[in-house]
NULUMDREN-504627 format. One record per residue: residue in one letter; x negated, z negated, y of N, C-alpha, C in turn. Coordinates in steps of 0.2 Angstrom, whole numbers, plus 5000, padded with zeros to 4 digits. Each point is the difference from the previous one (the first is absolute). Last residue first. Layout:
BEGIN
AXZYXZYXZY/...
end
This chain:
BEGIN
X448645735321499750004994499249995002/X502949935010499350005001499650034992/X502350105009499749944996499350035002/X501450125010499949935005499849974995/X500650204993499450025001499949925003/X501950124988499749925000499249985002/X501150235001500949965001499649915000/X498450194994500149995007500549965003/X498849944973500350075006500149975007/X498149894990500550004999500650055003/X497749975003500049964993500850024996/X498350045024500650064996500349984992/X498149895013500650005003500550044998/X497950004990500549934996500750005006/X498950254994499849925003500349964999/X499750244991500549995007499749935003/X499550044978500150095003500049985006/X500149834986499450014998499750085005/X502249875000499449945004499450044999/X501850124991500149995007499549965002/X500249994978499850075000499950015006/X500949804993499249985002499650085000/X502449965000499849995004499349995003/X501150104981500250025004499549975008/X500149894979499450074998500350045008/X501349814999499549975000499650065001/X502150074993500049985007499349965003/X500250044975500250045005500050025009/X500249834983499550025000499850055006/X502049895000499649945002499150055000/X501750084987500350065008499449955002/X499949944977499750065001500350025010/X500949784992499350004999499750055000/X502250014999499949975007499150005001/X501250084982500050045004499749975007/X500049884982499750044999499950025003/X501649845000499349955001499250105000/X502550054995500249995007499049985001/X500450004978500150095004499749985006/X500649784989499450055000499750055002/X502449945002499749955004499150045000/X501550074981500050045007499649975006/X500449954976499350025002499950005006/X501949924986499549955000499450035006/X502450144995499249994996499649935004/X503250004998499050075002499549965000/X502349924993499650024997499350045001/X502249865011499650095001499650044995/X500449784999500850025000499850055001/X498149864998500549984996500750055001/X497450115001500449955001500949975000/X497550084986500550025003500549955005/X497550064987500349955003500650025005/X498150124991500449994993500749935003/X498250125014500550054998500649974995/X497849905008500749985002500650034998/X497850074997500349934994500449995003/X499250175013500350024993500149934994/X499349985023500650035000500150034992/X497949905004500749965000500550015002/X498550175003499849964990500449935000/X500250115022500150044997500049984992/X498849895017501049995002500150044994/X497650015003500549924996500750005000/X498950185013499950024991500349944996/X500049975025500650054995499850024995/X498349875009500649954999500950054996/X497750115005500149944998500649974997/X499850135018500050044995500049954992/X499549905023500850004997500250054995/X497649965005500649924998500550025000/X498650175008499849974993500449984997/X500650025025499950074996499949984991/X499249835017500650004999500450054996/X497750035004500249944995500750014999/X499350135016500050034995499849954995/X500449935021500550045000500250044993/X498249875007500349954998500850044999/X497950155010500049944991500749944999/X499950125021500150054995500149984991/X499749865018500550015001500350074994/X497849945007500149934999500750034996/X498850165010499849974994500849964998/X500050035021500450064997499649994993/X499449835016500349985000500850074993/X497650025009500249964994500649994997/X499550145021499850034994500049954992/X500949935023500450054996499650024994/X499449765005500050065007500550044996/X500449754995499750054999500250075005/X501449824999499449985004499450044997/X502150044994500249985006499349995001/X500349994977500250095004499849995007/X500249784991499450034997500050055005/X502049895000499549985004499350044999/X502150044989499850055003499549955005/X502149954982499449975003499650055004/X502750054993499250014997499549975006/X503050074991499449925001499350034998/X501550215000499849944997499749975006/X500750225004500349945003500049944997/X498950235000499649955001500549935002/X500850204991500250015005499449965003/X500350034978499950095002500049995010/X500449794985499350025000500050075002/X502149945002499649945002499450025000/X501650124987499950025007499649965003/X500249944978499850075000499750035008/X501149794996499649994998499650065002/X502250034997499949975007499249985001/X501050104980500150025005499450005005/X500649834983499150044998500250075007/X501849844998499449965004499350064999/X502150084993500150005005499349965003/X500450044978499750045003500049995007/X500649814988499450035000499750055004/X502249944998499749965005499250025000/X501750084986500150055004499349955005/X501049914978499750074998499550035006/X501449795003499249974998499850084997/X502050025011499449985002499550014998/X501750034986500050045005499649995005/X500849834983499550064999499750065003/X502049835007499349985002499150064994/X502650054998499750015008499349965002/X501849994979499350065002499650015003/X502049874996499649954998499350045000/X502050015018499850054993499349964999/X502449875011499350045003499950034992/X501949845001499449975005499350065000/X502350024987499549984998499149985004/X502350075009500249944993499249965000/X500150165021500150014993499849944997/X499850005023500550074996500250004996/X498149885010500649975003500650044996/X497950044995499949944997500949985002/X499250225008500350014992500349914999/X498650045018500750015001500450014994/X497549974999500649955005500650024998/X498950144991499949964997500449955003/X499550185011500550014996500149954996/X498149985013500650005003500750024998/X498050044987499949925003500850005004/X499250214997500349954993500249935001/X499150145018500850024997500249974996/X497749955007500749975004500550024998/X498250114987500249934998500349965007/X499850245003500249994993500149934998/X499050055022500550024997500349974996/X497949994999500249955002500750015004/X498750174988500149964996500349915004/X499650215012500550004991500149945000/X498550025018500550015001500849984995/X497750014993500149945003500750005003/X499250224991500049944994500249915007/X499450175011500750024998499949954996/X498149995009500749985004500650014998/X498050074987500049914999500850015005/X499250204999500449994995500349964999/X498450035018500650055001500649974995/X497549954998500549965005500750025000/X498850144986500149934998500449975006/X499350185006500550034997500049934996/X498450025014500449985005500850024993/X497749974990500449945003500550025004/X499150194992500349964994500349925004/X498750145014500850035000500349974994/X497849945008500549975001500650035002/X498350074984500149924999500549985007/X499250235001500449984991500249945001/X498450065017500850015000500449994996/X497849954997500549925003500650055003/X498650134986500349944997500249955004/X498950185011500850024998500249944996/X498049975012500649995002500750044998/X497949984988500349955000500649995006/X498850204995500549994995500249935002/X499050065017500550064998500549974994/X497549915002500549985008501050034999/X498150074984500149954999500850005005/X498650155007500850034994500149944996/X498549995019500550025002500550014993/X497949954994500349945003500750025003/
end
């Protein structure tokens, strides 16, 4: 039991040094990327006033390329943080020992379903592949990359947390920076 106990606490090391390295990356990426499309955006204003030709007919692609990842990001963080919208009347009114089931189980659905869902992102990223868009010409896919990666960190951060419910207890659901959410 001890060398059970061991190894599953090293897999929850492994799992929350890959989320805190996720989280880490989500911030830049959100950083970048929203950056990147106020630049455009705002060069675009002022080009509109500048120049003959009222602005670069490019700048709206640039976005709809960049906004994806910036929401799968943010998304990414969200769940690695417990800062989603979530119902927790149940959790609440159970004792702790259920209440760590309870939490475990629905934390290892969640797990299922977004692995899931980035295998769909992904087979739809490839028909997409073939759909270019109109002036930049880039791949139809990206947005689904974005719909994937969001869907495996989502995973991740879930497998993370019900590792922590199952080792530690439902009060420890979530790192210590968001420990004020209820679990």
């Amino acid at each position: 039991m001890a060398r059970a106990s061991g190894l599953a606490r090293g897999l929850l090391a492994v799992a929350e040094g890959a989320d805190r390295v996720a989280g880490l990356l989500c911030r830049i990426v959100v950083v970048v990327t929203g950056t990147v499309m106020l630049a455009v955006l705002a060069a675009n204003v002022i080009a509109r006033y500048v120049l003959a030709q009222g602005g670069f007919r490019w700048v709206q692609e640039i976005p709809e390329q960049l906004f994806p990842w910036f929401i799968a990001a943010g998304v990414a963080i969200a769940a690695r943080d417990g800062a989603h919208i979530s119902v927790d009347l149940l959790p609440r009114a159970l004792a702790k020992g259920p209440r760590r089931v309870l939490l475990a189980l629905v934390h290892g659905l969640i797990v299922l379903a977004y692995v899931w869902l980035g295998v769909l992102a992904l087979e739809v990223a490839e028909i997409a592949a073939l759909q270019r868009s109109t002036i930049l010409r880039l791949s139809g896919s990206y947005g689904y990359w974005a719909l994937a990666v969001a869907a495996f960190l989502t995973a991740l951060a879930s497998l993370t947390v019900a590792l922590r419910v199952v080792l530690l207890g439902s009060d420890r659901a979530f790192p210590p920076a968001t420990r004020g959410h209820p679990s």
